[in-house]
C-alpha positions in Angstrom: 76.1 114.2 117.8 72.6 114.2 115.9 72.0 115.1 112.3 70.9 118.8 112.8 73.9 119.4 115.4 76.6 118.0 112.7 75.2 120.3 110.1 75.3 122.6 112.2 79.3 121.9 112.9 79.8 122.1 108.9 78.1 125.3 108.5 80.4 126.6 111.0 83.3 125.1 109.9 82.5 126.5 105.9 81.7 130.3 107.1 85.9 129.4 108.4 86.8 128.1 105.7 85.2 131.2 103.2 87.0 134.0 105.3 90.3 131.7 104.6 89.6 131.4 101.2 89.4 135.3 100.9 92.8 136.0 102.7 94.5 133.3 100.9 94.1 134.7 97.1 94.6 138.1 98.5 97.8 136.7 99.2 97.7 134.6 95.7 97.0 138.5 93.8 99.9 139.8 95.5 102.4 136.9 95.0 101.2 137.0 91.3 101.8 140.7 91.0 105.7 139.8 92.5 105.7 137.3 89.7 105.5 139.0 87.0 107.6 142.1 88.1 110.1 139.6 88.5 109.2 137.9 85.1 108.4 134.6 87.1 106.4 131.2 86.2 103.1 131.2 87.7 103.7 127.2 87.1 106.2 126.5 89.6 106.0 122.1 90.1 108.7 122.2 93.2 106.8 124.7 95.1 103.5 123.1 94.5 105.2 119.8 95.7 106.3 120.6 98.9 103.6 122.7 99.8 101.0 119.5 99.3 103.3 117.0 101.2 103.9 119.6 103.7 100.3 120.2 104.9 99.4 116.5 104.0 102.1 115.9 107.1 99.8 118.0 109.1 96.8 115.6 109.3 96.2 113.2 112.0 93.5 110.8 110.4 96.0 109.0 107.5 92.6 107.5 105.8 91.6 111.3 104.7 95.2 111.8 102.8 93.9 111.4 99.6 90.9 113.1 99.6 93.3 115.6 101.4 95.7 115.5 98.1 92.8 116.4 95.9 91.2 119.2 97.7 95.1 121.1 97.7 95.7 120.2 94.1 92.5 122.0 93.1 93.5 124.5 95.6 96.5 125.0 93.7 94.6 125.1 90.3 92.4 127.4 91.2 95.4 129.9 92.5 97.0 129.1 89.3 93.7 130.1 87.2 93.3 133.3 89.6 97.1 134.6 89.2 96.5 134.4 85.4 92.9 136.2 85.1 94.2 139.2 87.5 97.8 139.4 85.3 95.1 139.2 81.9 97.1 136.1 80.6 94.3 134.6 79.6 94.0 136.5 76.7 97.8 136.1 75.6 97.4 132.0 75.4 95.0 132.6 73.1 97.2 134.9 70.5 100.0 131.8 70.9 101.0 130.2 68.3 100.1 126.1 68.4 101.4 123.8 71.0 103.2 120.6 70.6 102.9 117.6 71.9 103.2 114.4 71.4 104.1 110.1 72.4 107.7 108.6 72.9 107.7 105.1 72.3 109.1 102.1 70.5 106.0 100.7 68.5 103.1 103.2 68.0 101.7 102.0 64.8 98.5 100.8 66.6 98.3 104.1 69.2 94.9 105.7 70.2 96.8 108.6 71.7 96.3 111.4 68.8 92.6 110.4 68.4 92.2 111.2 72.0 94.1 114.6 72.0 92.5 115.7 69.1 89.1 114.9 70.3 90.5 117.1 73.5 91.7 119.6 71.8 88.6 120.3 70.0 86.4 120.4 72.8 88.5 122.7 74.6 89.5 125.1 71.8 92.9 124.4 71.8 95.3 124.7 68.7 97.2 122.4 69.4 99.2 119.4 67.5 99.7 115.9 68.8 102.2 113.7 67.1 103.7 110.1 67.5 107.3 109.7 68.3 108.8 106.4 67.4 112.0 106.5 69.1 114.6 103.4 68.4 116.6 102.5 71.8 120.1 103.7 70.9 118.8 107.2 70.9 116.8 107.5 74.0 119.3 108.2 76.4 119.1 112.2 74.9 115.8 112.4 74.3 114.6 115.1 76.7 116.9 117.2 75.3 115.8 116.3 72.1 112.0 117.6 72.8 113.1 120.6 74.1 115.3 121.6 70.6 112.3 120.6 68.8 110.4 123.7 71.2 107.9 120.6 72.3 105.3 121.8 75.0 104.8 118.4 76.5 104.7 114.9 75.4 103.8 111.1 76.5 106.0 108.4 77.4 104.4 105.1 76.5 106.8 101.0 76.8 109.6 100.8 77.1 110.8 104.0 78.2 109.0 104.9 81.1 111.9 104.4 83.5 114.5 105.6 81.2 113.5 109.0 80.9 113.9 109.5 84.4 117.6 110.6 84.7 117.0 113.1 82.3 114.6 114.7 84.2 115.0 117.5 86.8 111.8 117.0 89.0 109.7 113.9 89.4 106.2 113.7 91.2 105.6 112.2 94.2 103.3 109.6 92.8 105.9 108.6 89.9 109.1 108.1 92.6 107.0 105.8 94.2 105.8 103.6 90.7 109.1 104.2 89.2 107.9 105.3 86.4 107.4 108.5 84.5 104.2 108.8 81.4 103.5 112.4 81.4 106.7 115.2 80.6 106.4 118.9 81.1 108.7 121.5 79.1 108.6 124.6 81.4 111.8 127.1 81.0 113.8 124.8 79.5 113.0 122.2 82.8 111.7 118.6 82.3 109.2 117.7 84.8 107.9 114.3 84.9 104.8 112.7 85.8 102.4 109.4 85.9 99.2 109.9 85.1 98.5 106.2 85.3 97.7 106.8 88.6 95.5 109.0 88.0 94.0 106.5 85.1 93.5 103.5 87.3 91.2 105.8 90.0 88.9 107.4 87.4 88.9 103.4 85.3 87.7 102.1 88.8 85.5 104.7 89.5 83.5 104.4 86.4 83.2 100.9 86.6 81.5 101.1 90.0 84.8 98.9 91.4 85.0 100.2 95.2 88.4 99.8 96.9 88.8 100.6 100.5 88.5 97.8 102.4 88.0 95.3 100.1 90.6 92.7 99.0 92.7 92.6 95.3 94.6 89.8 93.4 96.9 91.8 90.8 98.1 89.7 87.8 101.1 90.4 87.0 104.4 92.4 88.3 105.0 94.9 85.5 105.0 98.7 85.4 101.4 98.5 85.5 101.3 96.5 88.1 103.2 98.9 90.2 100.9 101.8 89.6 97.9 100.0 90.4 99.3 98.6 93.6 100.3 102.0 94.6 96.8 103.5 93.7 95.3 100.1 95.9 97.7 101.0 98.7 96.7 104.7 98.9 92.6 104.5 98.9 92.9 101.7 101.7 92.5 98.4 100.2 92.5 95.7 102.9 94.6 93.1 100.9 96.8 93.3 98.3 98.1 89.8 96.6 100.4 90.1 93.5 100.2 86.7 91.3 103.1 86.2 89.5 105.7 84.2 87.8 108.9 85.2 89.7 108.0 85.9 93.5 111.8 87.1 94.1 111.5 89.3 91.2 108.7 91.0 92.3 109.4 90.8 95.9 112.1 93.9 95.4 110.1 96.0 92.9 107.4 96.2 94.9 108.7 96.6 98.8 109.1 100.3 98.4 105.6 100.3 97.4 104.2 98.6 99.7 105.8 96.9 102.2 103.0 94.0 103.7 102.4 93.1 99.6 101.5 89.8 99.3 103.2 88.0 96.6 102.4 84.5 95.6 102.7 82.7 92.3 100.3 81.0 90.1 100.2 77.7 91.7 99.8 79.0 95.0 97.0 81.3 93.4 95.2 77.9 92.9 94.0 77.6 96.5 92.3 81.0 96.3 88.4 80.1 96.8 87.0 83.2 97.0 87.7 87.3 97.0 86.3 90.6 95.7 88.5 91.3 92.6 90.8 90.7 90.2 92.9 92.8 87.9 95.1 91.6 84.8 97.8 93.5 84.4 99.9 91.2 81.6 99.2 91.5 77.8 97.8 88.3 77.3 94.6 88.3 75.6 95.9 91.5 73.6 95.4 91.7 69.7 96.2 89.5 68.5 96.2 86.6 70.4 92.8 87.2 71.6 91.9 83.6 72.4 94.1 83.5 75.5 93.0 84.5 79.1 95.3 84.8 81.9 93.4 82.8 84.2 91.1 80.0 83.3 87.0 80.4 83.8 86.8 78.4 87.5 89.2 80.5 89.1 87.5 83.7 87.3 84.4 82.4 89.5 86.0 83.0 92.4 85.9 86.5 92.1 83.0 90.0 92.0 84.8 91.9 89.5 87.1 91.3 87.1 89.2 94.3 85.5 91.5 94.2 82.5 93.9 97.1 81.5 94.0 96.0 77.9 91.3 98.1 75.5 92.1 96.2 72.1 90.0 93.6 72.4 87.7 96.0 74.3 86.1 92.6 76.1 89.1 90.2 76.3 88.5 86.6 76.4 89.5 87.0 80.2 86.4 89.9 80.3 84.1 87.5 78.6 84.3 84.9 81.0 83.8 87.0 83.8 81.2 88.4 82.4 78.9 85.6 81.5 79.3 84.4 85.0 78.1 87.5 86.1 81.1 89.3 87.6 80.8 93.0 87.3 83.6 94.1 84.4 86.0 96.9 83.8 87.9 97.3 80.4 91.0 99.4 80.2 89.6 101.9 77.7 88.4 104.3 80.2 91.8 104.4 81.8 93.7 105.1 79.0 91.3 108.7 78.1 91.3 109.3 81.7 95.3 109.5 82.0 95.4 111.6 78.8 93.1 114.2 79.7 95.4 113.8 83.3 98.5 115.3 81.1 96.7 118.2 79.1 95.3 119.1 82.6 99.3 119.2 83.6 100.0 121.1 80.5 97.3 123.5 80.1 97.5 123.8 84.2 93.4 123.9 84.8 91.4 121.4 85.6 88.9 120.0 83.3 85.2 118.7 84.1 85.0 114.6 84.4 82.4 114.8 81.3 85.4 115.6 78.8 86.7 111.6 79.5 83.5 110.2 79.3 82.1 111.9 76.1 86.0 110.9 74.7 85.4 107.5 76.2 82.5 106.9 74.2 83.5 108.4 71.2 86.9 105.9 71.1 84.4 103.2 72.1 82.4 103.4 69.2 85.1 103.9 66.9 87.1 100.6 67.8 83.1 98.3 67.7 82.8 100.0 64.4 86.5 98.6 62.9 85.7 95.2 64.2 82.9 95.0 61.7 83.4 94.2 57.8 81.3 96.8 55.3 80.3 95.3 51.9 79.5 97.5 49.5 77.5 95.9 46.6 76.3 98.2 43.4 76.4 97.9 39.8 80.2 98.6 37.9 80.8 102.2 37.6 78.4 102.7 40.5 80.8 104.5 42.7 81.8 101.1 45.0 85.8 101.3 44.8 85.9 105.1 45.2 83.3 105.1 48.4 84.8 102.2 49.9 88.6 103.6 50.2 86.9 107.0 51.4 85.1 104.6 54.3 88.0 103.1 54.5 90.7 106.0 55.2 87.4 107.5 57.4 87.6 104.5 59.8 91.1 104.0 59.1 90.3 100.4 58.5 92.2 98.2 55.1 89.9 98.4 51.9 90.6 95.1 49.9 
């Protein structure tokens, strides 16, 4: 088939797909209209769940499932946004009071999470709050409940409760039953759905650092919860080899069969012999704030590779990042990642979809906040000049220590 005849083919096929279109949110208007005589949720997760996996089991070329995923999930958005505009809600969300969300974790002293909400919530003209939720680990075992009694919209679930939340959950995504791991909670009639927007994260991160993935080879660092979502985003977008590195082979060997059966696991001796492949990802925390003089591999075997990615942002260029770069691998820090899956969860909560601009223009704003706190300011003025009282403003601006 020539170029003109294929065109050709698509025109057809997209005059099809139109007239489907139409029927379809005919349809959409009149199941809307049934939900709200019945005074039902236009956000049903369950539905929307098997109705995806359902037609996904319809396709017979496997390597257009993803794209496949995508193109239903914004099918799904967009009969989401429709159903709303035709039952007027869109003017209701805006006479709502403010929503609440916020982060579970152990240790959030250090979190970027409010910044990037806020900076969300601002560009999209939401009122909205964001708060940190430092949870100790004798009381996690309730703490859905909990989020519900304190009439929470939403909220993120950072280390080490990712897996724990699960059982208190009464639906879980497809993509988190296969990482085992939940980030992202939705509070919908007194329901807990859960979600990981890692995922989600890890394809945007390696999209904006120009890393492509199908049919090239990996070497993953590490056998974390990390680990697992970036294997299972590798596996899904066709990688052609996956090789976990790692300190305890057995370990690993169970966590990660269910997600990918043909893994190749190997530990750091045996990692070694490796002479040459396309990237490499560190998954661990070493090289993290503050032991930023350690890499997780030394600078030969970094050689060895194109790319070189690192899911830590603080350092934003880990020693690990540094040596890759200077021998001129193409490098991806884990900043981008982080505003990506963030911006994945308000798009679960506010149920739209939001333009891929909104992460970068957060991206960048983060970015230059965290090069600006790893300078020092001096401020140097005659006594009575103003010094002590500018420098603590500066200081509580950049939320940085004045000494």
């Amino acid at each position: 088939m020539d170029l003109e005849q294929a065109r050709k083919q698509i025109n057809s096929i997209d005059k099809e797909i139109i007239k489907l279109f139409e029927q379809r949110m005919h349809s959409v208007a009149d199941i809307a209209t049934f939900k709200h005589h019945n005074n039902m949720s236009i956000f049903q997760p369950d539905r929307e769940s098997e109705i995806i996996d359902s037609n996904l089991q319809l396709l017979d070329d496997a390597h257009l499932k993803p794209y496949a995923r995508i193109m239903l999930t914004y099918l799904m958005e967009i009969s989401k946004s429709y159903q709303s505009h035709i039952l007027n809600l869109e003017n209701d969300i805006k006479k709502l009071p403010a929503k609440k969300y916020g982060l579970l974790g152990e240790k959030l002293a250090h979190s970027l999470s409010p910044k990037i909400h806020d900076h969300f919530f601002g560009i999209a003209g939401i009122k909205a709050t964001y708060v940190l939720n430092q949870v100790p680990k004798n009381r996690i075992n309730s703490i859905v409940e909990s989020i519900k009694a304190l009439d929470m919209d939403g909220v993120n679930v950072t280390i080490p409760y990712k897996e724990n939340v699960i059982p208190q959950l009464d639906k879980i995504s497809e993509e988190a039953q296969k990482i085992g791991a939940v980030n992202t909670i939705k509070i919908v009639d007194d329901k807990a759905f859960g979600y990981n927007t890692d995922y989600f994260g890890i394809g945007q991160m390696l999209s904006y650092g120009g890393i492509l993935v199908e049919d090239n080879d990996f070497y993953i660092l590490g056998s974390g919860g990390s680990a697992k979502s970036v294997v299972c985003y590798l596996v899904d977008n066709q990688a052609a080899e996956i090789v976990l590195v790692t300190r305890n082979k057995e370990k690993a060997l169970k966590q990660f069969a269910s997600i990918h059966p043909d893994i190749i696991i190997i530990d750091y001796k045996e990692f070694e012999d490796v002479r040459e492949s396309y990237c490499v990802i560190n998954t661990t925390p070493v090289g993290m704030y503050p032991n930023m003089d350690d890499s997780p591999i030394d600078e030969e075997k970094i050689k060895c590779f194109g790319c070189a990615v690192d899911l830590i942002y603080n350092p934003l260029e880990t020693k690990f990042l540094y040596l890759a770069r200077t021998n001129g691998l193409k490098t991806v820090n884990g900043l981008y990642m982080l505003v990506a899956q963030a911006i994945k969860s308000q798009e679960i909560w506010q149920e739209r979809i939001y333009p891929t601009q909104i992460i970068t223009f957060i991206y960048k704003q983060i970015e230059n906040l965290l090069q600006v706190q790893r300078q020092s300011f001096y401020l140097i003025g005659f006594m009575g000049s103003g010094k002590t009282t500018t420098g603590r403003l500066l200081a509580e601006l950049l939320e940085m220590p004045f000494l």
